[in-house]
MARTI-29513 format. One record per residue (C-alpha): x, z, y; residue in three letters. Coordinates in steps of 0.05 Angstrom, whole numbers, padded with zeros to 5 digits, always signed. Each point is the difference from the previous one (the first is absolute). Layout:
BEGIN
XZYALA;...
//
This chain:
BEGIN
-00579+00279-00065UNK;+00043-00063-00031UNK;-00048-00028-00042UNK;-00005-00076-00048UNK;-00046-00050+00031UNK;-00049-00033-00039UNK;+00006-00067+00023UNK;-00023-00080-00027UNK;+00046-00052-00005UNK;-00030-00070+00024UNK;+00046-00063-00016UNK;+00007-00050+00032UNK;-00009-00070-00024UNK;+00068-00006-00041UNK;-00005-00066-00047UNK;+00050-00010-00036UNK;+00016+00073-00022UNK;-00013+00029-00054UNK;-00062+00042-00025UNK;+00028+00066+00016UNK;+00034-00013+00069UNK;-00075-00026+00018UNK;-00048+00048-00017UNK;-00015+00056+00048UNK;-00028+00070-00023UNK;+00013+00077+00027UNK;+00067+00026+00024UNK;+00016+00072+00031UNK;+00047+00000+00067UNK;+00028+00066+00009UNK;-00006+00037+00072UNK;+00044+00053+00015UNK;-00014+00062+00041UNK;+00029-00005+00070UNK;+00073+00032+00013UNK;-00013+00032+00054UNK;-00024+00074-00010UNK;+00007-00015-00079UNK;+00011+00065-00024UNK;+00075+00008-00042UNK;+00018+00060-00030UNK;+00078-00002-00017UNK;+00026+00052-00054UNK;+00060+00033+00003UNK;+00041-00045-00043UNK;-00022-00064+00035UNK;+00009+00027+00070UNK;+00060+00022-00015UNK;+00021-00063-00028UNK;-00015-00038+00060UNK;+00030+00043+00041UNK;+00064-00009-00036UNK;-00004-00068-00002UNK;-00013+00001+00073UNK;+00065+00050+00005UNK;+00039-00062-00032UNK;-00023-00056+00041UNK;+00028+00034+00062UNK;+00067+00028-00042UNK;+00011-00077-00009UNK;+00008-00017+00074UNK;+00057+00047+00001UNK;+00044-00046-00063UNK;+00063+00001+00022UNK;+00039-00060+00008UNK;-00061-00056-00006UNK;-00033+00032+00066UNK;-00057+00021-00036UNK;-00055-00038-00009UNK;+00008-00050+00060UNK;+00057-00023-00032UNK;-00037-00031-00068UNK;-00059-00019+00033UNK;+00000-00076-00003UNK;+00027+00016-00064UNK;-00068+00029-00029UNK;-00037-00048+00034UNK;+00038-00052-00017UNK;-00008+00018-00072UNK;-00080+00016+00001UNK;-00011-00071+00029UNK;+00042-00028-00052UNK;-00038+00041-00053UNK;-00063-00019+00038UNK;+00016-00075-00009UNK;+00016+00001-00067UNK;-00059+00038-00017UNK;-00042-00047+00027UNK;+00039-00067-00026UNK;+00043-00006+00058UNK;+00077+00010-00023UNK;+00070-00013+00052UNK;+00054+00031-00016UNK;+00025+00060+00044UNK;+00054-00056+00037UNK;-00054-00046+00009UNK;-00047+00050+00031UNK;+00051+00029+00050UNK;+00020-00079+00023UNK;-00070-00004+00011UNK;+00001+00053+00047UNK;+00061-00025+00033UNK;-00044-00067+00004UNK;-00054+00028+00033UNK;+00049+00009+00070UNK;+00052-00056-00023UNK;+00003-00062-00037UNK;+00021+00005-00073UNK;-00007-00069-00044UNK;-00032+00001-00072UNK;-00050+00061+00007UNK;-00055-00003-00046UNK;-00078+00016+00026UNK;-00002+00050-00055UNK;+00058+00047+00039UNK;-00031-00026+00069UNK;-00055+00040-00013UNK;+00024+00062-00030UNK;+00051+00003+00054UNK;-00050-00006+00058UNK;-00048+00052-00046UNK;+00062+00046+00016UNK;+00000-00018+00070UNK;-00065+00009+00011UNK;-00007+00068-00050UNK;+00054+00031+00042UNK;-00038-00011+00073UNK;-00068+00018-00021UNK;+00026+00054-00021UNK;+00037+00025+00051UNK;-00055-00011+00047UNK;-00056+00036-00046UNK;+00053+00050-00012UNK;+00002+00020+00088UNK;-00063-00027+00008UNK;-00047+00063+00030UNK;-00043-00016-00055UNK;-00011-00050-00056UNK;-00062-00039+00012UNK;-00040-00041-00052UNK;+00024-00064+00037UNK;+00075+00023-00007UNK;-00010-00002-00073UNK;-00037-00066+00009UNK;+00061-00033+00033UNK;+00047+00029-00049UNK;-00033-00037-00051UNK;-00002-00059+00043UNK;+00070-00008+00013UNK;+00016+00018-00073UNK;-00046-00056-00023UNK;+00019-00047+00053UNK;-00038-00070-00004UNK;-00035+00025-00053UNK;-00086-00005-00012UNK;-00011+00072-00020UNK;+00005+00032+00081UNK;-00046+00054+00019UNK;-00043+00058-00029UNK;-00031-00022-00062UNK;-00078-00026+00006UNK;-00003-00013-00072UNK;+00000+00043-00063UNK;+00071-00003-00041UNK;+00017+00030-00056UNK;+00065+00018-00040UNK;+00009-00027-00070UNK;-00056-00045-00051UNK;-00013-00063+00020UNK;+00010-00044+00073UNK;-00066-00016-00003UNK;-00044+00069+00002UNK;+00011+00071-00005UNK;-00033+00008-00068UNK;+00060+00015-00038UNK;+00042+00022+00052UNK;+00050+00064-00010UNK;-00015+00028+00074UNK;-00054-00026+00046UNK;+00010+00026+00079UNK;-00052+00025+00038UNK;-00048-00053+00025UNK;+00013-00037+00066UNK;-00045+00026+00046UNK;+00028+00069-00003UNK;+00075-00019+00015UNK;-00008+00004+00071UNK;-00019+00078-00003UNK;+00052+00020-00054UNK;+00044-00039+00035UNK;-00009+00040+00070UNK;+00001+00065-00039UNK;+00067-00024-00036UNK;+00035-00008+00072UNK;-00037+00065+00028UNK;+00042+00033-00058UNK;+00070-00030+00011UNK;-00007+00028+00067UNK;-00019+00068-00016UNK;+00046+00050-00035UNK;-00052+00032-00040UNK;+00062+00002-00055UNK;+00077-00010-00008UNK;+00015-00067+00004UNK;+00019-00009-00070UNK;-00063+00021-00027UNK;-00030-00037+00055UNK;+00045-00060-00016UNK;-00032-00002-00071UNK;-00070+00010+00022UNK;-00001-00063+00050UNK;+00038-00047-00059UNK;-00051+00028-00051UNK;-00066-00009+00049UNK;+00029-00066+00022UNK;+00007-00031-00065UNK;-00069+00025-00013UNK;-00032-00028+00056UNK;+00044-00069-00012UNK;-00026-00025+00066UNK;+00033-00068-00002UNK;-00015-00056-00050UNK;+00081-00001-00015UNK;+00064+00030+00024UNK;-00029+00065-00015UNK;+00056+00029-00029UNK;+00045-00019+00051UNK;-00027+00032+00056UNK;-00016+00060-00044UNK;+00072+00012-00015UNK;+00023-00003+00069UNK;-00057+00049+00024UNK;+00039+00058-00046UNK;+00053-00013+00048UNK;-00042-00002+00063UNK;-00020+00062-00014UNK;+00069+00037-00020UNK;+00024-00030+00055UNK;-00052+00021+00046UNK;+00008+00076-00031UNK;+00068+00006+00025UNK;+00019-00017-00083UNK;+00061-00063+00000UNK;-00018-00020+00064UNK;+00066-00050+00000UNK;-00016-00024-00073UNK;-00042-00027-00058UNK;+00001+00042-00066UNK;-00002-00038-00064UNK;-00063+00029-00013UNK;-00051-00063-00008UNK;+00055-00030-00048UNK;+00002+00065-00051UNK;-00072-00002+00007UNK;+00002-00079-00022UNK;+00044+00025-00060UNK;-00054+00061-00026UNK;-00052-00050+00011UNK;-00036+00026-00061UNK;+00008+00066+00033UNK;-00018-00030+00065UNK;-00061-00022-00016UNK;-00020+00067-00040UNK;+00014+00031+00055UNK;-00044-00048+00045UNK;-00055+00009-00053UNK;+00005+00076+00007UNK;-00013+00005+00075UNK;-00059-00051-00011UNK;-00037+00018-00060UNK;+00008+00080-00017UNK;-00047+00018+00058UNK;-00064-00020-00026UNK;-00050+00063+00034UNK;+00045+00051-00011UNK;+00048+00007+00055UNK;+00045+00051-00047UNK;+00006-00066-00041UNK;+00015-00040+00054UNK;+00049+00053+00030UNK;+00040-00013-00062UNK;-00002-00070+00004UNK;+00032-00001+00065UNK;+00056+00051-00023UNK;+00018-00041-00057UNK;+00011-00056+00044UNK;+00040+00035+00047UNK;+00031+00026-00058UNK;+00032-00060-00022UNK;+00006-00028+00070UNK;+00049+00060+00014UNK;+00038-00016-00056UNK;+00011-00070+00016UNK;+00023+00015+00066UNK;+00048+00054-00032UNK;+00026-00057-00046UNK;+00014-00044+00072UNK;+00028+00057+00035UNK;+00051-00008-00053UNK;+00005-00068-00002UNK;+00013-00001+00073UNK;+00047+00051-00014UNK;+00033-00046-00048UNK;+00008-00051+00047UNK;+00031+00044+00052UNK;+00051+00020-00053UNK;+00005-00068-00014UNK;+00015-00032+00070UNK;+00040+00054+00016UNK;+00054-00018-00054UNK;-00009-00080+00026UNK;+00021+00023+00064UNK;+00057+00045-00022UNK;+00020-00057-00040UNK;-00012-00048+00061UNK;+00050+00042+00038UNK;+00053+00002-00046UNK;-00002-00069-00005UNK;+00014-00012+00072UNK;+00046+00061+00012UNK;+00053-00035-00060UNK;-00009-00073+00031UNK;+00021+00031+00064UNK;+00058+00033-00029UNK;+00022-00064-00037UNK;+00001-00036+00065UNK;+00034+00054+00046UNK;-00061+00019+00036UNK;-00021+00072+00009UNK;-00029+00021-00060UNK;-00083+00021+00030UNK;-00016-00040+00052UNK;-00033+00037+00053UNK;-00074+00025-00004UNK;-00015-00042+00053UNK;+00021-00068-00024UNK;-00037-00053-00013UNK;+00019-00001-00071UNK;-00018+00073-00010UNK;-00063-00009+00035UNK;-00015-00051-00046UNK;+00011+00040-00061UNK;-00051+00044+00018UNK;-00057-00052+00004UNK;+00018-00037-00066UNK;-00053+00051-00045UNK;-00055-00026+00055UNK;+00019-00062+00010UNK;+00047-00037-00055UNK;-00002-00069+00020UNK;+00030-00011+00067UNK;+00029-00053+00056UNK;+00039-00001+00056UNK;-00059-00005+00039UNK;-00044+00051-00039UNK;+00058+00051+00007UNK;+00012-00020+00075UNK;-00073+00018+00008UNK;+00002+00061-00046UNK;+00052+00035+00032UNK;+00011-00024+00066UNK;+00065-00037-00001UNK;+00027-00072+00017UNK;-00007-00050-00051UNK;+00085-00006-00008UNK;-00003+00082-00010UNK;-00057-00005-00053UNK;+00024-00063-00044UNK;+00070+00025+00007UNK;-00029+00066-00033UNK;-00038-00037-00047UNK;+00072-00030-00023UNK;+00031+00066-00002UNK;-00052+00021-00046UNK;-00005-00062-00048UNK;+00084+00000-00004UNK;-00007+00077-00020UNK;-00046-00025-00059UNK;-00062+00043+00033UNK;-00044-00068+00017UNK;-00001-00075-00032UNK;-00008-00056+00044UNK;-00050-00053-00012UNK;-00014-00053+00037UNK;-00079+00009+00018UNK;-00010-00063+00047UNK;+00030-00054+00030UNK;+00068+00036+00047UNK;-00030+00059-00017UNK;+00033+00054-00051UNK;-00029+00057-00028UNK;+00037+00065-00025UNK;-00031+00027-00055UNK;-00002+00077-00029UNK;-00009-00012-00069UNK;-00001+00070-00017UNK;-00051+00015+00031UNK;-00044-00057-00024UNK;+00020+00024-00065UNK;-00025+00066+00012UNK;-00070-00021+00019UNK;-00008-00029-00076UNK;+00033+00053-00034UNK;-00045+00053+00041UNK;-00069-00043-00016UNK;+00029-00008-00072UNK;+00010+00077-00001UNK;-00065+00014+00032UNK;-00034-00054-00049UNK;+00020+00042-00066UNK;-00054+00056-00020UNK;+00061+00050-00003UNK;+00031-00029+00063UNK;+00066-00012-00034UNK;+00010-00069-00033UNK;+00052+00038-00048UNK;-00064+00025-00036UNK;-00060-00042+00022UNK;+00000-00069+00016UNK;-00040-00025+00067UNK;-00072-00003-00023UNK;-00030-00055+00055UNK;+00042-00057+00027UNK;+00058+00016+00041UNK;+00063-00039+00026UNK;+00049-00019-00053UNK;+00052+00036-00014UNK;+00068-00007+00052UNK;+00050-00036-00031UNK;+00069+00035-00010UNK;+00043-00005+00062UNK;+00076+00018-00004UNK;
//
């Protein structure tokens, strides 16, 4: 049964601190019961909010005009690495983020380290992912080289084999808001946290909240916990058959309850004591609020849809009245360059000749001529990105990545009412 550990703290020599970072004394780790063949009793009202929720998630691959959730993908991701970044002191702009990722197959002058490494975080979010996603099965060294690529260069690689702790002081546990189990049991709740991604003992949304919850509670590496956590909830959607082609906002509403967040977390840890009834509960209110925060991204993805929908609308009539003005026929066909191109733009909104050419499969000549079209319609913006080489810019797009992380920052998810409540891109300025 999860149980507190009675353990003793022994410092190390530290000179130079002060008094209370030095001494040691008694701390209790928590250890949580296994997941597998945990007994969870769902009521009515929570099953049949997860099941709803689960009824939405699949509703939203069938958006019309945005093509569903594939559509806003890099969108969402785009966004939670942002949030991510700033979150942890790390803060590009949305433009400065997606010339990183242009950088990362081309050369683009004047990037900063700071969107280097959010934009290869992206890069390397997106095929881990995919590859735990139609993987067999998820092993424990999956997870490990998630968090290795996510922490690239970085000293803090591997399965913990030290104690950490959440909150207090750097130097021991003594004060600390939430100390993990200790290390020599991560191996085992490790194993048993991969035995149940692969299993279906549940739906995969109450399975997605389980692994996130146990995961956090185990906090198996000495940092970039959270970062792997959040993209396990998607792991396992994704592996259930839930937004297989997409990342929900959810880790980023989550970031905005975060008092709820960690009530919640609290809750699944703490109400079991030696009454599994009590520790039933704790798990449903959990779930409880983890339901709800992935009923408030459903919407927000929803949102989005809406929102690139209109952009391309927009996009369109642009282009049809330039082609008027000039004689041309009005659409251009759906198999033109230029057409093809719109269609990218929410997934990719900083281009090149070669990055189209590449994209899309057509001569260089056909995809910069298209990239003209498009910037003469008033659609892109060129910029010049390096030396002979020009870029073609979406800013509406761009601009819809901060005003979605803004939105999704604000504890009523409308800036109108709330304003963002952790750091988030600035505002976009006013474009006529």
């Amino acid at each position: 049964m999860a149980h507190l550990r009675d353990l003793h703290w022994q410092p190390a020599d530290q000179s130079g601190l002060v008094a209370s970072d030095r001494r040691g004394g008694r701390f209790s780790a928590y250890v949580p019961d296994p997941l597998c063949n945990r007994p969870l009793a769902l009521d009515g009202e929570l099953g049949a909010a997860a099941a709803s929720a689960e009824r939405a998630i699949r509703h939203l691959a069938a958006v019309p005009g945005s093509r569903g959730l594939s559509a806003i993908s890099r969108l969402l991701t785009r966004s939670e690495a942002i949030s991510s970044s700033m979150i942890e002191g790390i803060a590009p702009s949305p433009q400065q983020v997606a010339l990183a990722e242009l950088g990362l197959t081309e050369s683009v002058r004047g990037l900063s380290d700071k969107a280097r490494l959010v934009a290869r975080n992206i890069a390397v979010l997106r095929a881990a992912s995919g590859e735990l996603v139609t993987s067999p099965e998820v092993t424990v060294a999956d997870i490990e080289a998630l968090h290795d690529g996510l922490l690239q260069g970085d000293h803090h690689r591997g399965i913990r084999v030290v104690q950490n702790w959440i909150g207090g002081s750097n130097w021991n546990p003594l004060r600390a808001e939430f100390v993990p189990p200790p290390p020599e049991l991560v191996p085992a709740l490790m194993a048993d946290l991969v035995r149940y991604v692969n299993g279906a003992s549940h739906g995969p949304l109450i399975q997605a909240g389980l692994v996130h919850a146990q995961f956090e509670t185990i906090h198996p590496f000495t940092d970039g916990n959270g970062r792997v956590g959040r993209a396990l909830i998607h792991t396992v959607l994704a592996r259930g058959g839930l937004s297989p082609d997409a990342v929900l906002p959810i880790s980023l509403v989550l970031a905005t309850l975060s008092e709820r967040y960690v009530a919640g977390l609290n809750s699944y840890r703490y109400a079991g004591g030696a009454d599994r009834v009590e520790a039933g509960r704790g798990q449903a209110t959990w779930l409880a609020f983890f339901i709800e925060a992935t009923t408030i991204a459903i919407h927000q993805a929803a949102q989005l849809a809406d929102d690139v929908s209109a952009l391309e609308t927009s996009w369109q009539r642009k282009v049809n009245q330039d082609r008027a003005a000039r004689g041309l026929r009005i659409a251009p066909r759906a198999d033109s360059a230029a057409q093809r191109i719109l269609s990218i733009l929410p997934e990719a909104p900083v281009l090149t000749g070669r990055s189209v050419e590449r994209l899309i499969d057509v001569s260089f000549n056909a995809a910069r001529g298209a990239l003209d079209e498009l910037a003469d319609a008033g659609v892109l913006t060129r910029k010049v990105i390096d030396r002979r080489t020009t870029g073609y810019l979406a800013h509406d797009i761009l601009d819809l990545v901060g005003i979605t992380e803004r939105r999704l920052a604000s504890t009523q998810f409308d800036t109108r009412v709330a304003p963002p409540s952790r750091p988030v891109p600035a505002s976009p300025p006013r474009r006529d």
